[in-house]
Backbone bond lengths (Angstrom), bond angles and torsions (degrees), N, CA, C in turn:
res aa  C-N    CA-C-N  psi(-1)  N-CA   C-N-CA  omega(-1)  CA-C   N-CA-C  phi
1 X - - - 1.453 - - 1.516 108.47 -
2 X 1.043 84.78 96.61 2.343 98.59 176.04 1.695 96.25 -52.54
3 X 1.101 91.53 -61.74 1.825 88.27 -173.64 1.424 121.87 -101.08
4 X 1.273 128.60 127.46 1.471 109.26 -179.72 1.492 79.94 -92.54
5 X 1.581 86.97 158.82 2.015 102.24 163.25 1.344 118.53 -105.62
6 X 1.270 122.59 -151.71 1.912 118.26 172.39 1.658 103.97 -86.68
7 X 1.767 96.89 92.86 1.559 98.91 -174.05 1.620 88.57 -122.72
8 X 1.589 119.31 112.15 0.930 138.60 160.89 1.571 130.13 -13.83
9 X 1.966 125.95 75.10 1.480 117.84 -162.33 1.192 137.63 3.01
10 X 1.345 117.94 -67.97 1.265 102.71 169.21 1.463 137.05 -123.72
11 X 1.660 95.44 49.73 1.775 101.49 148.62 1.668 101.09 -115.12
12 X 1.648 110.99 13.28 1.240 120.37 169.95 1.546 99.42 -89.14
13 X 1.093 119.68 -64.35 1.883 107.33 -179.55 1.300 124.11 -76.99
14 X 1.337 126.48 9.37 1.348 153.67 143.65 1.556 110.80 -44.81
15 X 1.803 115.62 -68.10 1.252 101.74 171.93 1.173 103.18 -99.69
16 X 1.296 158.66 16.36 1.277 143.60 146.54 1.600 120.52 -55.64
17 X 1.700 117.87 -34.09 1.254 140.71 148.71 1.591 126.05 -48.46
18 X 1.098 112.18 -46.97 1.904 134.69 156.50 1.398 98.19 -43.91
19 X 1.423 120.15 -78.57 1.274 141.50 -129.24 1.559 96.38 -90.97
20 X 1.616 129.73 -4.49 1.467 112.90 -162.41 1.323 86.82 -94.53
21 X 1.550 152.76 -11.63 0.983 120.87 -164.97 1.781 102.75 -102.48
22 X 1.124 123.39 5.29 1.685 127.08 163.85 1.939 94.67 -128.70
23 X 1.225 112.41 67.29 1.411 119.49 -169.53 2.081 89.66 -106.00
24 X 1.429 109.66 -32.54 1.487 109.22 -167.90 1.478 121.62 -56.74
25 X 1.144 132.70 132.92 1.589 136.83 -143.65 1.638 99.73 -106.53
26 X 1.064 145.68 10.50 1.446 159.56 146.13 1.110 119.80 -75.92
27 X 1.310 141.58 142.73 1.220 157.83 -172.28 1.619 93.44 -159.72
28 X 1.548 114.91 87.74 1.480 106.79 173.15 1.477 109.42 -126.18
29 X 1.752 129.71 157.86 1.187 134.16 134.13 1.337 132.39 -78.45
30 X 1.063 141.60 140.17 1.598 143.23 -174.07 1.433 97.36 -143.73
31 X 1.107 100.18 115.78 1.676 133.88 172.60 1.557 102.26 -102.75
32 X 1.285 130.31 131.30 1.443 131.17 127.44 1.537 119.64 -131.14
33 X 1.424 92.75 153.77 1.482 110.06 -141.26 2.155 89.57 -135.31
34 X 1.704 99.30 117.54 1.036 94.86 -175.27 1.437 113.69 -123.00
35 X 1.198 117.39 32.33 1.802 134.46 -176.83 1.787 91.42 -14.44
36 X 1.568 92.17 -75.00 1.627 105.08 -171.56 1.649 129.39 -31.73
37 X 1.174 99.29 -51.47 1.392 96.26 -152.10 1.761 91.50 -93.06
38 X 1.346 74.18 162.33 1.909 97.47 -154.48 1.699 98.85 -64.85
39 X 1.596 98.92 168.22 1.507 118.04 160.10 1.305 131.83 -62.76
40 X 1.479 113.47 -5.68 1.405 134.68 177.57 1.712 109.94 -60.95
41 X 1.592 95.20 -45.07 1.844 110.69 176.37 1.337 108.52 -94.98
42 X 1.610 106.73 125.09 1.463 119.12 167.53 1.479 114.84 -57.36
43 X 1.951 111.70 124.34 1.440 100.79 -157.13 1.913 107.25 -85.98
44 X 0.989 103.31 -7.27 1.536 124.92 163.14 1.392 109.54 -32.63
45 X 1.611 108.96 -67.47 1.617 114.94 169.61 1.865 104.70 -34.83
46 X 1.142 90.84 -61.28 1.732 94.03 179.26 1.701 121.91 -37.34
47 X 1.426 120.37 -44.90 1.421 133.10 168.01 1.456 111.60 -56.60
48 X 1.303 105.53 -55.56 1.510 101.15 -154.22 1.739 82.66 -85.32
49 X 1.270 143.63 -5.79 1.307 120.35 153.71 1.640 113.16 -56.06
50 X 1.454 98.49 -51.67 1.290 93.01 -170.20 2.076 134.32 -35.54
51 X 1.994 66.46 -53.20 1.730 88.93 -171.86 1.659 99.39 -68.80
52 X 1.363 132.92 -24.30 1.517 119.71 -173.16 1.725 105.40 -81.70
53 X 1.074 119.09 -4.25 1.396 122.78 -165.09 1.528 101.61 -92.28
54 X 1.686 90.99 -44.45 1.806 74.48 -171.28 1.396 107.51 -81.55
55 X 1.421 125.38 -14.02 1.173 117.98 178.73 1.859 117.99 -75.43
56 X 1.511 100.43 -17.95 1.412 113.35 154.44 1.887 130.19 -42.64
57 X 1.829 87.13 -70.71 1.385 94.06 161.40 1.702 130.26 -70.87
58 X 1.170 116.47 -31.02 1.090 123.38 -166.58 1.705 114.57 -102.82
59 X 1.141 121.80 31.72 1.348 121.62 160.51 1.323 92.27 -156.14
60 X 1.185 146.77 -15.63 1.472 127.00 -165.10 2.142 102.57 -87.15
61 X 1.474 104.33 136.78 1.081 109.14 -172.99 1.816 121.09 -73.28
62 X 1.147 106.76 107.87 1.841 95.81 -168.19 1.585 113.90 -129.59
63 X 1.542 110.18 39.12 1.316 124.94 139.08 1.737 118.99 -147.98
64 X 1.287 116.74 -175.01 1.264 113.60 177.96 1.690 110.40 -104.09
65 X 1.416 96.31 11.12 1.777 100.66 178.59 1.535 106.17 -75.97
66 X 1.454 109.17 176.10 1.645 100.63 163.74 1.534 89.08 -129.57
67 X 1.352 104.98 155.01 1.566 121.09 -160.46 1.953 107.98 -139.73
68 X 1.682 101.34 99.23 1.212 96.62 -167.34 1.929 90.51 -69.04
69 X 1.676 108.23 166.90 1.030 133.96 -155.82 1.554 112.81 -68.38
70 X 1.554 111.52 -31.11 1.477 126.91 165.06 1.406 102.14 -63.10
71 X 1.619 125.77 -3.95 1.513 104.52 -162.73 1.547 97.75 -121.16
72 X 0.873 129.50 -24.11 1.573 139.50 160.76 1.586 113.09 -15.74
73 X 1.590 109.88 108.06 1.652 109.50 -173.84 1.111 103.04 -69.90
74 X 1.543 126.60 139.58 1.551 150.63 -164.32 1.800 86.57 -94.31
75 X 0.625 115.98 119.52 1.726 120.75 148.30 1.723 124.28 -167.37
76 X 0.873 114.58 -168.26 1.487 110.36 -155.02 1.570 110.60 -158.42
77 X 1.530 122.34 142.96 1.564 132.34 -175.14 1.822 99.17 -130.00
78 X 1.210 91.47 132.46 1.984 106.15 177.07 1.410 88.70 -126.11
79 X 1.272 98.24 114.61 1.895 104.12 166.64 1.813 94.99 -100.59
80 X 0.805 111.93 123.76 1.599 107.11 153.33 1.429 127.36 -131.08
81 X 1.553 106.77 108.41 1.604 121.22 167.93 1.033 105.74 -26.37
82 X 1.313 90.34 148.37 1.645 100.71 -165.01 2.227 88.40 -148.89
83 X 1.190 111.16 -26.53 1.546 109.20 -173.39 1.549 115.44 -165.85
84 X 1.020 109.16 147.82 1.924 104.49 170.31 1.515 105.83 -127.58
85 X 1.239 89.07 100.55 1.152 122.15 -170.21 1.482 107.70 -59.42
86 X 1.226 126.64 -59.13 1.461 142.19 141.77 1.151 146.60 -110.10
87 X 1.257 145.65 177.35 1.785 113.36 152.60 1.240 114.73 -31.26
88 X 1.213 114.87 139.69 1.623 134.27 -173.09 1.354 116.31 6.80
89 X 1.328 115.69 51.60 1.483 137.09 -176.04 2.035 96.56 -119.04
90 X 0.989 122.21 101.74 1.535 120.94 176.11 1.930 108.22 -121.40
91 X 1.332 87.29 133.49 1.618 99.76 158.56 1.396 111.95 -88.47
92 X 1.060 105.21 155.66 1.336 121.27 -171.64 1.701 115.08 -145.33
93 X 1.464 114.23 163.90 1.842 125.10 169.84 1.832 74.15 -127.60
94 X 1.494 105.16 148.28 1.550 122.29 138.96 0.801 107.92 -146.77
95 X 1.603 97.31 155.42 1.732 131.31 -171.22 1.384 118.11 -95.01
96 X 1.520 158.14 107.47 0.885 141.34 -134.05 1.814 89.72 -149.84
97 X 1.650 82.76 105.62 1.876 78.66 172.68 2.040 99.66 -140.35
98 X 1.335 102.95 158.69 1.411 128.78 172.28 1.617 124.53 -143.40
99 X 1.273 102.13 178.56 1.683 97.19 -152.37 1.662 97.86 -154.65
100 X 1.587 129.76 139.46 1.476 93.51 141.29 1.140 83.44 -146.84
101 X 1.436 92.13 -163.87 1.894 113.45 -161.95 0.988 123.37 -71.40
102 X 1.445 137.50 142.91 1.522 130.12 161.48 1.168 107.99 -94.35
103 X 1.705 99.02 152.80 1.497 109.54 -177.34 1.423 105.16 -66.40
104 X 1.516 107.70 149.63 1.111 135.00 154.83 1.833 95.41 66.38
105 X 1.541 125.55 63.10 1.205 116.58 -176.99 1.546 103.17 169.07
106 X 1.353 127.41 133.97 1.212 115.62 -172.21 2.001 97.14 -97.91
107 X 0.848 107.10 79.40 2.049 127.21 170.49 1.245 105.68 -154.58
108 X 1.913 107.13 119.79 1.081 140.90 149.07 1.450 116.86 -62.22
109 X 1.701 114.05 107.49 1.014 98.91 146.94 1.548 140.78 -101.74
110 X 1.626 121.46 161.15 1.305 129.55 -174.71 1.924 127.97 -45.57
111 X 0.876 96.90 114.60 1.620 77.91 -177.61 1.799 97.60 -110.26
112 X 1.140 102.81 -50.78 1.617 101.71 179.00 1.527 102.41 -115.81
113 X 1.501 86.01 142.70 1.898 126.40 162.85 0.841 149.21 -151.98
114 X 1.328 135.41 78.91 1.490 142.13 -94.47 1.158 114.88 156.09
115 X 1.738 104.80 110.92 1.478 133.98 -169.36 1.607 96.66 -95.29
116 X 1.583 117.90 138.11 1.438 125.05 168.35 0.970 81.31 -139.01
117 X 1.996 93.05 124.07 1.067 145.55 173.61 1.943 116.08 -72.13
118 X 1.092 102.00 -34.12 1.252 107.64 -174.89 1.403 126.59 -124.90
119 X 1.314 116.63 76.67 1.542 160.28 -173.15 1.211 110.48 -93.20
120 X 1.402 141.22 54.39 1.806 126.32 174.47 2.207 97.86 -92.65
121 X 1.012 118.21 144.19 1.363 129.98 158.00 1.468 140.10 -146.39
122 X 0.603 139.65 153.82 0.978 142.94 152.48 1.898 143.42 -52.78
123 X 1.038 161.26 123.06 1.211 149.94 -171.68 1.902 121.63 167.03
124 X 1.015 92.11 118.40 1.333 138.84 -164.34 1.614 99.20 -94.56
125 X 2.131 115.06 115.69 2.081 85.52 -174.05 1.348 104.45 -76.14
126 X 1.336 107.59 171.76 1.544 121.17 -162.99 1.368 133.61 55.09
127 X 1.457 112.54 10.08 1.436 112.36 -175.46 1.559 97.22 -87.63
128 X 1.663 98.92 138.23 1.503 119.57 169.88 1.865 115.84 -29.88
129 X 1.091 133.64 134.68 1.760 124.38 171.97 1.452 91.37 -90.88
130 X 1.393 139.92 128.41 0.911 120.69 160.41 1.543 99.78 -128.82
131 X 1.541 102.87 168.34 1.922 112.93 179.51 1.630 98.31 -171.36
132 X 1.274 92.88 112.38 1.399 117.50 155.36 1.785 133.00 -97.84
133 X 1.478 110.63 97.66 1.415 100.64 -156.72 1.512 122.94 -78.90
134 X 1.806 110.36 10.61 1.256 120.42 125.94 1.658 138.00 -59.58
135 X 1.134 95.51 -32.04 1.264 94.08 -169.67 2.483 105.32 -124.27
136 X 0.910 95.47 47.66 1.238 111.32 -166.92 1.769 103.68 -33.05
137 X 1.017 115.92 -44.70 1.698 134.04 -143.96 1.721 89.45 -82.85
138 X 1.539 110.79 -22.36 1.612 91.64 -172.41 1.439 132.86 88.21
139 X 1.015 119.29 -164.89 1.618 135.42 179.60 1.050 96.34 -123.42
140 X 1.343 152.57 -67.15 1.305 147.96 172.30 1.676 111.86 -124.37
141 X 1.490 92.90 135.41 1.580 107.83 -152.89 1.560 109.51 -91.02
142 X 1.546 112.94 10.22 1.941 90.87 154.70 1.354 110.07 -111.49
143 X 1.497 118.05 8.61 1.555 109.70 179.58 1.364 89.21 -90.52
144 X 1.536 127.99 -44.08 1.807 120.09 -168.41 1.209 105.21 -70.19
145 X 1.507 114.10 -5.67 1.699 104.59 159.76 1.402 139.72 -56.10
146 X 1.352 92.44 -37.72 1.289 126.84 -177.60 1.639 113.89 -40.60
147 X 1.843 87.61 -68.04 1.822 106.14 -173.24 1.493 118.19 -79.03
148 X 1.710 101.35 -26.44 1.496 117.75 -177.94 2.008 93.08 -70.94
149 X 0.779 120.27 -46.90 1.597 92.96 -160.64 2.095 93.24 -77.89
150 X 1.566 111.08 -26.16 1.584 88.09 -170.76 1.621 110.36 -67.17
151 X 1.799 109.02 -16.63 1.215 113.08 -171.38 1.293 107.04 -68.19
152 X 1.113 112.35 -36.99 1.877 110.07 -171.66 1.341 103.66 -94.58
153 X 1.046 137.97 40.36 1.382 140.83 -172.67 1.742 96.19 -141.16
154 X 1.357 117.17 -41.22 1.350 136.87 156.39 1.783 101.61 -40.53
155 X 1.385 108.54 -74.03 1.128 92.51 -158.59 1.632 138.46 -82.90
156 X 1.466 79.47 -7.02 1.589 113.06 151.27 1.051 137.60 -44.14
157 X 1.488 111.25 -74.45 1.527 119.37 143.20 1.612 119.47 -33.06
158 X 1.099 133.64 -51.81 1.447 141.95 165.40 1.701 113.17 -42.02
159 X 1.377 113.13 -72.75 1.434 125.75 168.39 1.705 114.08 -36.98
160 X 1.283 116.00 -53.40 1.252 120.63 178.59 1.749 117.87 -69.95
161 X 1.418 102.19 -18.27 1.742 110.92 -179.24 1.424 96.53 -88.08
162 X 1.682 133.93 -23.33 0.902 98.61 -169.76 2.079 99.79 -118.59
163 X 1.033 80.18 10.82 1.916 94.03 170.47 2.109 100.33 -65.45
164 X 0.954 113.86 -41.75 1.248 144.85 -140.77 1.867 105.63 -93.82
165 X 1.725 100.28 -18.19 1.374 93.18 -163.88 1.917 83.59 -129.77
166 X 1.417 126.85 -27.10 1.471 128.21 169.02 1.372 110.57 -122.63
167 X 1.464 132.48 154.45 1.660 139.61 162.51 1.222 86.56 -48.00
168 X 1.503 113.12 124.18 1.698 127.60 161.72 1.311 121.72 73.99
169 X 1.322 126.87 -21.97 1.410 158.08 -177.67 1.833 105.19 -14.89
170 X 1.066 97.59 -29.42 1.718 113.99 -168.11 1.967 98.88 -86.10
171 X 1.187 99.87 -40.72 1.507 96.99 -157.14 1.816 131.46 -45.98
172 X 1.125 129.15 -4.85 1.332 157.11 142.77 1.542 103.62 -43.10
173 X 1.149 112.42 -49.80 1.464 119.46 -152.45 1.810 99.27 -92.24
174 X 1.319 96.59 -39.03 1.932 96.29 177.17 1.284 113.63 -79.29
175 X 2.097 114.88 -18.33 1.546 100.58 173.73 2.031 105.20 -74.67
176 X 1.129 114.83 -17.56 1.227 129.58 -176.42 1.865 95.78 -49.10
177 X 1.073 89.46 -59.45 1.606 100.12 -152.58 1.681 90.76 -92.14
178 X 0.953 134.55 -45.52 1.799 109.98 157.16 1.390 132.23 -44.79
179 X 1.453 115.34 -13.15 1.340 117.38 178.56 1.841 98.35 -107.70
180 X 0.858 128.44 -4.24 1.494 123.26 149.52 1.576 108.01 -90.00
181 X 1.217 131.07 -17.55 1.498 114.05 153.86 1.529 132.26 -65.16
182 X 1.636 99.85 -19.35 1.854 106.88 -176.35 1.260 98.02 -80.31
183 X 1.520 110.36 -33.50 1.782 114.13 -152.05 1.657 96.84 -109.60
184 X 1.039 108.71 23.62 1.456 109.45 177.88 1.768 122.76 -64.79
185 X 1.251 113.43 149.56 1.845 111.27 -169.92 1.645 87.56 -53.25
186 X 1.475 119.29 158.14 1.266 125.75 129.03 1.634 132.18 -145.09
187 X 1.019 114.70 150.72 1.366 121.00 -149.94 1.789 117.53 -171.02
188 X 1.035 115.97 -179.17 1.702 128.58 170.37 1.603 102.08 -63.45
189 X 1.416 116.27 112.52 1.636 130.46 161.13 1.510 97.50 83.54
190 X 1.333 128.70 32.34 1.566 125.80 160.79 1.498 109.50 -102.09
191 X 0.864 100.78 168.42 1.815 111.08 -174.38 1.582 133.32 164.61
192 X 0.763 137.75 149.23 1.447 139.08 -149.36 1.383 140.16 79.39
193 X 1.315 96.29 13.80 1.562 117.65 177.85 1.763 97.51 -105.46
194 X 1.595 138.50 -32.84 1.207 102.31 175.58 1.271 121.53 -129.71
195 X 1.922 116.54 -174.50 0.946 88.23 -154.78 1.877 131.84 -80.47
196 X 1.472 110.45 -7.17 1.169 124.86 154.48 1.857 132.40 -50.89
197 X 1.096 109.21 12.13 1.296 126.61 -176.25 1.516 130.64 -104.04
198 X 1.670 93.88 -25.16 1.430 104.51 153.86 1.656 103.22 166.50
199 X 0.790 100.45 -178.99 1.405 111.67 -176.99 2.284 105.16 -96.12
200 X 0.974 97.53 23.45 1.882 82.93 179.79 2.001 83.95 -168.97
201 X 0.631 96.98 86.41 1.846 101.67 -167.15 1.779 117.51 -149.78
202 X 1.072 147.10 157.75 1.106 141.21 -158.56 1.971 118.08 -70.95
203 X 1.235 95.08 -30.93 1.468 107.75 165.82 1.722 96.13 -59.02
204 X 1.407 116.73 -105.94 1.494 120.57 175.89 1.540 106.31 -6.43
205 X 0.661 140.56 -87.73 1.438 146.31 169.01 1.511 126.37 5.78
206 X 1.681 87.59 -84.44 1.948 102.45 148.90 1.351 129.52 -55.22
207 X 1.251 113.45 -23.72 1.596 115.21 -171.29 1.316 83.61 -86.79
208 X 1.110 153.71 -45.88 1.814 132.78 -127.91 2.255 86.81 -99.49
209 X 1.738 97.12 -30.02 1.837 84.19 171.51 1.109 120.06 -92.03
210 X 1.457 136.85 4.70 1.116 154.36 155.68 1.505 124.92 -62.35
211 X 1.591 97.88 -58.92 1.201 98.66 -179.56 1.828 131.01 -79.66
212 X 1.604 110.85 127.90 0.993 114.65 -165.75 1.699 112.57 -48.49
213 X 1.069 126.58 -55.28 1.633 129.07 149.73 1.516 115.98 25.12
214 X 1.584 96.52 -85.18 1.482 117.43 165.84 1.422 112.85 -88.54
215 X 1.225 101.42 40.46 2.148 93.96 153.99 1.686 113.78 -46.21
216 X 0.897 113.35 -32.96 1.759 135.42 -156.39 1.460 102.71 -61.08
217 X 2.074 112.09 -41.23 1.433 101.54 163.77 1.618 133.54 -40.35
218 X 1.253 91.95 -65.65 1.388 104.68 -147.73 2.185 95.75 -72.22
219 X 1.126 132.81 -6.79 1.246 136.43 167.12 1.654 101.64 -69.27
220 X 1.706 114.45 -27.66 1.563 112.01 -166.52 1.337 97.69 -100.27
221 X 1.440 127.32 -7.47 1.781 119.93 161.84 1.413 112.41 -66.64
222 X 1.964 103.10 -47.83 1.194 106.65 -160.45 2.439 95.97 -75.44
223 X 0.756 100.55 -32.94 1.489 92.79 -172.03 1.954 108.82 -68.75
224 X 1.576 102.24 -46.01 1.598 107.99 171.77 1.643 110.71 -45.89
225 X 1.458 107.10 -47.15 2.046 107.74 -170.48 1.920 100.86 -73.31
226 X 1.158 72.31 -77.11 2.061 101.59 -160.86 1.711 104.30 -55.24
227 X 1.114 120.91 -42.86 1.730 136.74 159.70 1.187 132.90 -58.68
228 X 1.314 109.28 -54.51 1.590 130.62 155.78 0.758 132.95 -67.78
229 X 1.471 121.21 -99.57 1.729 142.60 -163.72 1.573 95.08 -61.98
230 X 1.344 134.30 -21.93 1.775 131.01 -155.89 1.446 91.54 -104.34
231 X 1.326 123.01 -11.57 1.724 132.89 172.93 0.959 119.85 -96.92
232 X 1.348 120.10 1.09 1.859 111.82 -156.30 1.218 113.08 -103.32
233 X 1.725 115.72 7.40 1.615 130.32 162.00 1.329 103.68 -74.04
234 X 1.408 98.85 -68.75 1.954 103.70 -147.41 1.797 97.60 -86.40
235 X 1.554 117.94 6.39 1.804 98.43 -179.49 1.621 87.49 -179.17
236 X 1.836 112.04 86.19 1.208 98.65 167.51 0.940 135.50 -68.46
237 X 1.464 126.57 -28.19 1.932 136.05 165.20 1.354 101.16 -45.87
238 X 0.953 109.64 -50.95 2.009 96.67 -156.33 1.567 91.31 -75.74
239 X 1.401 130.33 -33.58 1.512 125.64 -179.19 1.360 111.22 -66.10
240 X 1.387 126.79 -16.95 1.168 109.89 -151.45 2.003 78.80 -106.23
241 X 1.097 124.46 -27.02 0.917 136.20 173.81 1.964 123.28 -57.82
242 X 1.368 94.02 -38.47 1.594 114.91 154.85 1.496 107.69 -54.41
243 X 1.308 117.08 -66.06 1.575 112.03 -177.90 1.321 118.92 -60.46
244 X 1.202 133.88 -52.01 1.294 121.81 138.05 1.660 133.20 9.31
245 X 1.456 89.66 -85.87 1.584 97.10 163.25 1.521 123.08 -54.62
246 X 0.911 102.97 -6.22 1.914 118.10 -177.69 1.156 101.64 -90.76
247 X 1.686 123.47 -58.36 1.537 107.08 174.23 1.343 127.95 -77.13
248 X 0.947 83.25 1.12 2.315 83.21 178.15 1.651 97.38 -91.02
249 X 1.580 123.26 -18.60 0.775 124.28 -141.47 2.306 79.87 -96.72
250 X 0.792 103.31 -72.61 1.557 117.57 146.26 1.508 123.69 -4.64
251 X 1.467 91.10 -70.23 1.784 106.82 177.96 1.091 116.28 -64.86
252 X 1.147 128.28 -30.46 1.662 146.69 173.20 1.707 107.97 -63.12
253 X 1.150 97.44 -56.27 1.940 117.05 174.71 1.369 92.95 -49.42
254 X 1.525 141.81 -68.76 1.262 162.12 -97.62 1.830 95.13 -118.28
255 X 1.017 110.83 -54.85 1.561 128.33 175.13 1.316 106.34 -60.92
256 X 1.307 127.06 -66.13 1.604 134.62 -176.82 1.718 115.35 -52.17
257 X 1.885 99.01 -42.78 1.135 104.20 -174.77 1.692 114.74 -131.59
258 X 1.807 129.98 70.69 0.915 122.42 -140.38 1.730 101.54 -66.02
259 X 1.154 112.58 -37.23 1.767 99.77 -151.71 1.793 97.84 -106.78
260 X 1.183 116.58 59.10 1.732 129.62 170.28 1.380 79.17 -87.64
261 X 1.840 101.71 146.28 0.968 130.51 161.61 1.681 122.31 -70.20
262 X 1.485 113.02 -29.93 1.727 126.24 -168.09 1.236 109.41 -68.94
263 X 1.839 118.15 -26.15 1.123 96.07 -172.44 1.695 108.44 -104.29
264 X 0.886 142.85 37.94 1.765 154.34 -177.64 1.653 80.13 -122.72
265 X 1.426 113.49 -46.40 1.512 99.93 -171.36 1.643 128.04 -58.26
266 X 1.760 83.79 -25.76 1.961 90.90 -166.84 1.328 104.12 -82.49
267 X 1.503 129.10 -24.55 1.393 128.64 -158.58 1.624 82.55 -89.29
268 X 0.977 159.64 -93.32 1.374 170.73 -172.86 1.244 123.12 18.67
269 X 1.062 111.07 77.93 1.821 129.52 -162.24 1.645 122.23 102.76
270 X 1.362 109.24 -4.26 1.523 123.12 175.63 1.497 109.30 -72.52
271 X 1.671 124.50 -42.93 1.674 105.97 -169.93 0.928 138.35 -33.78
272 X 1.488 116.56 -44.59 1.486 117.43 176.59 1.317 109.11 -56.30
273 X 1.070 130.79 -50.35 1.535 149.08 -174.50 1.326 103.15 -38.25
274 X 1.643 101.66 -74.96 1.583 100.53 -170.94 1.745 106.65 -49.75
275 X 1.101 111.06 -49.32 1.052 108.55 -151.46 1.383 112.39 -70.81
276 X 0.976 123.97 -8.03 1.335 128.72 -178.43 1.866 106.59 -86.32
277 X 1.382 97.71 -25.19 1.754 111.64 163.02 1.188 104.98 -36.43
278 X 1.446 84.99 -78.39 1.472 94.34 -157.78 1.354 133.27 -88.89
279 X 1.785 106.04 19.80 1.688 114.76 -173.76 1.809 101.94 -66.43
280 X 1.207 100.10 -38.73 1.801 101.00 -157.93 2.051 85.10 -91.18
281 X 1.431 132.21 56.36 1.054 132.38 -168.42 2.036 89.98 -130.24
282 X 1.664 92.65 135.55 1.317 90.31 -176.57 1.736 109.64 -68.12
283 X 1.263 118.78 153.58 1.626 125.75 -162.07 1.371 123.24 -32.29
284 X 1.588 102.14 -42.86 1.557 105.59 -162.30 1.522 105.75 -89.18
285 X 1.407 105.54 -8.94 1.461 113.15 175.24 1.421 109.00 -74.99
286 X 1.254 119.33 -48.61 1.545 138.28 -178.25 1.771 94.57 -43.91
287 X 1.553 101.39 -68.54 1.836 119.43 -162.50 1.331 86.00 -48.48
288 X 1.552 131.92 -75.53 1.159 138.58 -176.57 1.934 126.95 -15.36
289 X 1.440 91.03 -52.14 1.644 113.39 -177.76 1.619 90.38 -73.59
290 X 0.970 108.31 -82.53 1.769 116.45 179.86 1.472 107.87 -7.91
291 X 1.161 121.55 -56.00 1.493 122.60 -158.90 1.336 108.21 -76.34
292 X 1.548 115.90 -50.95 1.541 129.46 162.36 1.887 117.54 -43.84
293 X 0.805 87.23 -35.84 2.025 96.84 -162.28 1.672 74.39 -75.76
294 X 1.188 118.91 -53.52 1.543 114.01 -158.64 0.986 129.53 -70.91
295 X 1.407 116.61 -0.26 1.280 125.03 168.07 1.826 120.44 -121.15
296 X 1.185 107.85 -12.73 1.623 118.89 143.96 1.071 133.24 -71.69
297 X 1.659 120.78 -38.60 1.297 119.90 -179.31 1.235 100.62 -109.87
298 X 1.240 142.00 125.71 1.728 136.18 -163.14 1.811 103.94 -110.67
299 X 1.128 80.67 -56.56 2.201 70.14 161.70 1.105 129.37 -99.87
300 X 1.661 112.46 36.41 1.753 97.91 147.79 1.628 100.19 -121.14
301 X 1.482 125.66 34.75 1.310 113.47 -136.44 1.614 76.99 -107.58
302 X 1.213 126.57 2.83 2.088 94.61 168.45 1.693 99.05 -111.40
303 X 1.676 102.01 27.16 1.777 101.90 171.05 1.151 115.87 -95.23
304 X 1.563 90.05 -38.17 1.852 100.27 174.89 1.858 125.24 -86.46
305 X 1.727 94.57 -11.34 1.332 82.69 174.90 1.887 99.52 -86.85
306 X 1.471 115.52 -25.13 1.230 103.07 168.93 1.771 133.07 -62.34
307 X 0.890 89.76 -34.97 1.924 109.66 176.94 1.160 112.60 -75.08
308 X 1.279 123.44 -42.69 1.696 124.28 -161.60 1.221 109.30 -99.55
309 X 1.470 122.76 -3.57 1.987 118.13 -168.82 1.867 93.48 -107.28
């Protein structure tokens, strides 16, 4: 429960008492998938990664809200091996997507979609996951790799669920996960923590919601969800009209600052979405969107000039 209302003390700590033991604000799947790597490694290790991960994300407490069980953000991590680098040393790609509900409608929409490329860890089966977000870096820095990137990917997902439901609503949650980018492991075969590492990488990432610069995002999460998609029952014009204001809001970001990483990030599993907005949109509205989408989103841009004209 994001909000309590005027619920009478104590049939208020009544279910606050109920509610602490499914109080955890995750609702995740974790898949890993090890096609690749040889018969040499027992694929068992691979399971009981699995199963310790989600029990990582999915019971450990990582706000001070309480979150009844209907409210738990749905999202999901696919690690897939890709190399064994050493004894229980694996590279990895993960896929990192989330979703939540629209009002008045049982459809999730996408908030994250988003492959990280640069995944090396460490793991040993049965070894403890641990993360201290004092102490991020660990005891040895490719196992705190491990928890440090699901942690900031955690709180990411978090920041963006709650960007999405208030103006800024998230921002707690991205200084969270910028300060596991300063204090991040480093070592032999880590990467994606700085900013010399690439241009679309976990640093970039945090910096572009961090930085005051691009305030301009996180007003176009909160207007795209809570403006839009949470309107698009009871008054589709004015919703579709919200999104609107989202891409100008965007295009403006996009113009000032062409090569930010946030905004390739925000469109990234949305096309279908929009576009389905704006199919039943009178023409010049359609042409209008088309031209905008097409120059923000660059690879879906002969979907929308096909769909939207």
């Amino acid at each position: 429960m994001r909000e309590l209302r005027s619920i009478p003390l104590v049939i208020l700590m009544a279910l606050l008492f109920v509610s602490s033991s499914r109080s955890q604000e995750i609702n995740a799947r974790v898949n890993v998938v090890a096609g690749q790597i040889g018969t040499a490694v027992d694929k068992k290790v691979f399971q009981t990664l699995q199963t310790a991960l989600m029990d990582f994300v999915n019971k450990r407490k990582w706000t001070s809200d309480v979150f009844a069980a209907n409210e738990r953000i749905s999202c999901s991590f696919l690690i897939n091996l890709q190399q064994s680098v050493e004894t229980g040393v694996y590279k990895a790609t993960m896929t990192v997507q989330s979703a939540r509900p629209v009002y008045n409608s049982s459809y999730l929409s996408p908030l994250i979609n988003f492959q990280d490329n640069d995944f090396t860890f460490r793991y040993v089966e049965f070894q403890p996951l641990e993360f201290n977000e004092n102490r991020v870096s660990g005891t040895e820095p490719l196992a705190a790799n491990l928890t440090a990137v699901i942690a900031f990917y955690v709180n990411l997902i978090i920041g963006l669920d709650y960007d999405s439901f208030s103006p800024k609503g998230g921002d707690p949650y991205f200084v969270k996960a910028m300060a596991i980018v300063n204090a991040a492991p480093e070592g032999r075969n880590i990467s994606g923590w700085k900013a010399f590492d690439g241009q679309r990488n976990r640093y970039w990432l945090m910096e572009n919601l961090t930085n005051s610069r691009y305030s301009l995002i996180h007003d176009a999460y909160y207007s795209f969800y809570r403006l839009a998609m949470d309107k698009m029952y009871e008054n589709e014009t004015e919703a579709r009209q919200q999104l609107f204001n989202c891409l100008n809001m965007l295009n403006t970001l996009h113009t000032e600052n062409p090569n930010i990483m946030i905004i390739p990030f925000f469109f990234q599993g949305k096309s279908d979405e929009i576009i389905n907005v704006f199919r039943k949109a009178p023409v010049q509205d359609r042409v209008r969107a088309a031209e905008i989408l097409q120059k923000l989103d660059i690879t879906n841009a002969s979907k929308y000039k096909q769909e939207l004209r």
